[in-house]
N, C-alpha and C positions, 0 to 999 in steps of 0.2 A: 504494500500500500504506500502510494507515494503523497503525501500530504505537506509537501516540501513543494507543491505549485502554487502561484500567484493566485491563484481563485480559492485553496484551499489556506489558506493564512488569516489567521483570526481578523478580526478590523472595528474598530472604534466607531461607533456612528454616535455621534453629540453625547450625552452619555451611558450609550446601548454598549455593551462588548458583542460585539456578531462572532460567532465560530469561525465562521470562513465568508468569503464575500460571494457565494453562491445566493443567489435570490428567487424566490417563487413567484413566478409575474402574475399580475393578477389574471383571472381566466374565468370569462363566464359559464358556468357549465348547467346550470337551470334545473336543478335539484329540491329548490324549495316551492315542491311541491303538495303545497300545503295552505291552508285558508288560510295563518297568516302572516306568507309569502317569511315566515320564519326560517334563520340554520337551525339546525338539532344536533345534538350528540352523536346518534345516529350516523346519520350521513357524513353531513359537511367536519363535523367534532370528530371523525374515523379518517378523514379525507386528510384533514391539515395534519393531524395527528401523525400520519405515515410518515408527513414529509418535515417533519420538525426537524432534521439535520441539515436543510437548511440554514445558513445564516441568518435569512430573514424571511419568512414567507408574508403577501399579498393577498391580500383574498382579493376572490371575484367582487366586480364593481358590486355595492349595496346601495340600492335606490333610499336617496333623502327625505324622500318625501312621493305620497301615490302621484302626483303629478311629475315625478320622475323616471316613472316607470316606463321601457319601451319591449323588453321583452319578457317571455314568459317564465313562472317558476323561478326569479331572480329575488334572493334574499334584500330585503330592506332595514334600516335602524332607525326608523322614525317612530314605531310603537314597544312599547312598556314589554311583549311579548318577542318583538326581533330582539330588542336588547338582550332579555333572559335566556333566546338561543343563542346568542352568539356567547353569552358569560360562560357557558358551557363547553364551547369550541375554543376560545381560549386558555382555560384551566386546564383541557385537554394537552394543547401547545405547550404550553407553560410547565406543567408536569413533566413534559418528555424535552425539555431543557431547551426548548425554540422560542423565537418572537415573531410577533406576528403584528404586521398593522390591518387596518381596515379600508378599500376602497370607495371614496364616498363620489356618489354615481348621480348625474343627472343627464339623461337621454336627451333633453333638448325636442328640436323636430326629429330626433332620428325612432320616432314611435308612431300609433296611431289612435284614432277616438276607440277604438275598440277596447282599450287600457284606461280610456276615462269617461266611461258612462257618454258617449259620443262627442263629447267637446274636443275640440282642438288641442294637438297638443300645443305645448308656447316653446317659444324661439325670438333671438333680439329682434328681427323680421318675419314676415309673411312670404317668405321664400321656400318653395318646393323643395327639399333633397332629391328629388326625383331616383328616388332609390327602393327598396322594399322592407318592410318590418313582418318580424315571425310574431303573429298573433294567435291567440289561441286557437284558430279558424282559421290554421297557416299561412304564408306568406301573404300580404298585400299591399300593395303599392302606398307608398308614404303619400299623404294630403298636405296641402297649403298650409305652415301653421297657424294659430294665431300671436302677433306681433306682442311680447312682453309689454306690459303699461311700467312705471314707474312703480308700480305700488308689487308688479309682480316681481320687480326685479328685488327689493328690499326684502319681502316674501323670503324668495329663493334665498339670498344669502344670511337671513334666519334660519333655514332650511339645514342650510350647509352648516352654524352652527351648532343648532339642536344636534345633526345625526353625531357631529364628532360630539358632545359632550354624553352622548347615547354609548360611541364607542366605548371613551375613559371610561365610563360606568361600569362595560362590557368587560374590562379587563384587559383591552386591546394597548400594545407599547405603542402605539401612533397611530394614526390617518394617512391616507395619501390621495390628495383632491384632483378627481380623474379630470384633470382641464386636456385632452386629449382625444386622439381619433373618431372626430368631426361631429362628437357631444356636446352639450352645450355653450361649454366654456369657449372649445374652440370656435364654437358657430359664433359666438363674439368677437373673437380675438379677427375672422377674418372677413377681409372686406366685399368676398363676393357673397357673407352670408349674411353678415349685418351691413343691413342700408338706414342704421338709425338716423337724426341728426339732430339727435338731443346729446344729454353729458354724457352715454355708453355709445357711442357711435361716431365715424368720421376720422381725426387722429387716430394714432396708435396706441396714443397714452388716452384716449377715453373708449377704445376697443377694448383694452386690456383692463379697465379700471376694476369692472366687477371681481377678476379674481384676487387683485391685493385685498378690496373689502372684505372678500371674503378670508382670506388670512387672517387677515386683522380682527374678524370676529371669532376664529376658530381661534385663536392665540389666547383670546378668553376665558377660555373654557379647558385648555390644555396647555404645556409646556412648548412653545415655538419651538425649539428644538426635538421635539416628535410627530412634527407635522413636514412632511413628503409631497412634491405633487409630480404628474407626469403630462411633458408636453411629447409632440408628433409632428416637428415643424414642416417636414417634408411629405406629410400624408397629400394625395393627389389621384384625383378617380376616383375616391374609395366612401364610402358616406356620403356622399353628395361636397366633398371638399374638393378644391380647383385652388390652386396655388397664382397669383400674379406675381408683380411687381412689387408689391407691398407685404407679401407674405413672410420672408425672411427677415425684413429691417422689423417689421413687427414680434418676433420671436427675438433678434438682438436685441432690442428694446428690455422685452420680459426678462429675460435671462442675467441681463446685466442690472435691472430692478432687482432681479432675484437676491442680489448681494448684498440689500439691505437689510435681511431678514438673518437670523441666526436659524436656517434650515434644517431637519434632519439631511433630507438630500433632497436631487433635483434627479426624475427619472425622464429617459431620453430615448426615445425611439428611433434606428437607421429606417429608412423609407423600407416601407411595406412590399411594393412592388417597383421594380425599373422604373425611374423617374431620372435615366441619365439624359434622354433626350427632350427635356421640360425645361425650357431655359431659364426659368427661375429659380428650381429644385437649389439643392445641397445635396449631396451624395455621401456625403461623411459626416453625419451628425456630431459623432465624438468628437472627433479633428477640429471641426468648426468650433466648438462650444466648450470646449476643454480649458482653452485660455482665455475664454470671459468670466468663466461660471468660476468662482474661487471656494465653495463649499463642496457637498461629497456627490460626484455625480455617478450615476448609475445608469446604464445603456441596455438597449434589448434589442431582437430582432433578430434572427436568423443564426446566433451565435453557437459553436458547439463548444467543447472542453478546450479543443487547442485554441481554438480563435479566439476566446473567452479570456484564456491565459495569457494572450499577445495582446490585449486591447488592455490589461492592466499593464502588462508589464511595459507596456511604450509610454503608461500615462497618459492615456487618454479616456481614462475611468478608472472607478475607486471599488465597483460591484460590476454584474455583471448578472439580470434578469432572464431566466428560461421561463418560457411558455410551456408550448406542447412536452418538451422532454420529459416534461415534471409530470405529465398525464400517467404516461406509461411507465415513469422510473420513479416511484417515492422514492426509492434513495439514491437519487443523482447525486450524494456529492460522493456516498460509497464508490459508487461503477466510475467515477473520476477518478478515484485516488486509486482503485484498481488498474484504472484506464480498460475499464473493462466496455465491452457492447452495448448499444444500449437497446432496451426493449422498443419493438415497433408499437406505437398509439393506432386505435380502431376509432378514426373519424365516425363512424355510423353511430358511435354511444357516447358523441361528444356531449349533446344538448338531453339525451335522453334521459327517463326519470329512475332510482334505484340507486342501487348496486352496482349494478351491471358496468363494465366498461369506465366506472368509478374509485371505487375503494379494490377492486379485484385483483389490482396490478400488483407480483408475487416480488417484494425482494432478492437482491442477487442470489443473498444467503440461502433462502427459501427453496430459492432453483435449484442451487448447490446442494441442497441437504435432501 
């Protein structure tokens, strides 16, 4: 077992000690299937549990609020009853020597009336994603939303931070406010999706306004140094997101505000899909944003064991977030320090409800024995 690699070496996050800089990205996987849209022990409390050797695990986005909802079976912290399943899932973590933060989740337009008693969903404009939402009555084309008032945006960043002092309650070591892939936050931050031209619209700096607010209120209620957020600067195609001119100086902008805060970390997505021929794109997220961002930055996207280990050791990140691998390998930092294979993930039981295709996935040792 070699645990002498850059991704397996302990790491300070503000005052968290992480085992190793290996991280659990957050992952929707639609398990809380249940009236009320609660984790339980059960499931999600056996799922995180697996992967506690992690340095740090993510949960899946948790809607803030029913008006944040956009797909189905996704756990929330906004009732007395989410809170109580998730205290569970944490003691869980906690017990087996992991930390874990909470993803605090607002869909934006990327949902439909079918999640809200047929109203609209809200978004900074009245702008189409023109994209599709998985509804309980399967796939259906995303609708016009309706344009946030002033009063909804205030709303929202109450929202955001009721569910974090929901989390602290929960037993969770931090938050991390999903202002990323072309969810709410981002549908502000860019100009092809907010056409405001009041105070949250127009500039960069009143594009991006709502998410310092919202810092500023979750800082309230918890220690600033355990609150996390993740941007996507180079998402394009994908959510109904379309990158301009404006889109990059807008994410410098953010990133370099980000300096102001004493952060846990700042999480960073490399583009989703080929975006070299976009001439606005960034193709190296890390690269670019490595030497603005002066707190702990954390990257994801497509990375395996070695790539993982070369992206810290060049210094161009401090962790280092798996997705899918973590599906099929609870113990990915094991089969790293083995350098051992890793298990294939069964797409068909991504979103599916149980067990199944879930909790099922058998440790190295397991195999072995």
């Amino acid at each position: 077992m070699d645990y002498n690699q850059a991704l397996l070496k302990p790491f300070k996050l503000g005052d968290l000690e992480l085992k190793n800089r290996v991280v659990m990205a957050p992952m929707t996987r639609s398990r809380a299937d249940n009236e009320q849209k609660a984790a339980n022990a059960e499931l999600q409390g056996l799922y995180y549990k697996q992967r506690a050797s992690a340095g740090l695990i993510i949960t899946e986005g948790s809607q803030i609020s029913e008006k944040a909802v956009g797909y189905i079976n996704t756990p929330g912290i906004h009732t007395k009853a989410q809170t109580e399943g998730w205290k569970e899932v944490t003691k869980m973590v906690h017990d087996e020597g992991g930390k874990i933060f909470l993803q605090l989740w607002h869909v934006g337009r990327m949902s439909h009336p079918d999640f809200h008693n047929g109203e609209l969903p809200h978004a900074p404009s009245a702008i189409n994603p023109n994209s599709k939402s998985y509804t309980p009555e399967g796939f259906k084309e995303t609708e016009t939303p309706k344009e946030m008032t002033l009063e909804d945006i205030k709303q929202t960043i109450q929202d955001f931070k009721n569910a974090a002092a929901n989390a602290w309650e929960a037993g969770f070591d931090g938050v991390e406010i999903h202002s990323s892939n072309g969810y709410l936050l981002h549908q502000f931050f860019s100009s092809t999706s907010n056409k405001r031209t009041d105070e949250y619209g127009g500039s960069k700096e009143n594009r991006s306004k709502i998410l310092f607010e919202i810092i500023d209120a979750i800082k309230e209620v918890m220690p600033e140094n355990r609150i996390g957020l993740r941007l996507n600067p180079s998402l394009h195609g994908i959510f109904g997101m379309e990158l301009n001119e404006e889109t990059i100086p807008t994410f410098d902008y953010i990133i370099e505000k980000l300096n102001d805060y004493d952060l846990a970390y700042l999480h960073l997505s490399e583009p989703f899909n080929d975006v070299s021929d976009i001439e606005y794109a960034v193709t190296e997220i890390a690269k670019r944003y490595r030497p603005i961002y002066k707190g702990n930055l954390m990257i994801n996207a497509h990375f395996d064991r070695e790539s993982g280990n070369k992206v810290i050791e060049e210094g161009d990140a401090d962790m280092v977030a798996y997705g899918k691998p973590y599906i099929s390998n609870p113990d990915l930092v094991e089969r790293f320090a083995a350098k051992a294979e890793l298990a294939e993930y069964d797409t068909d039981t991504f979103y599916t409800p149980g067990h199944k295709g879930y909790t099922d996935y058998p440790k190295l040792k397991e195999i072995e024995a």
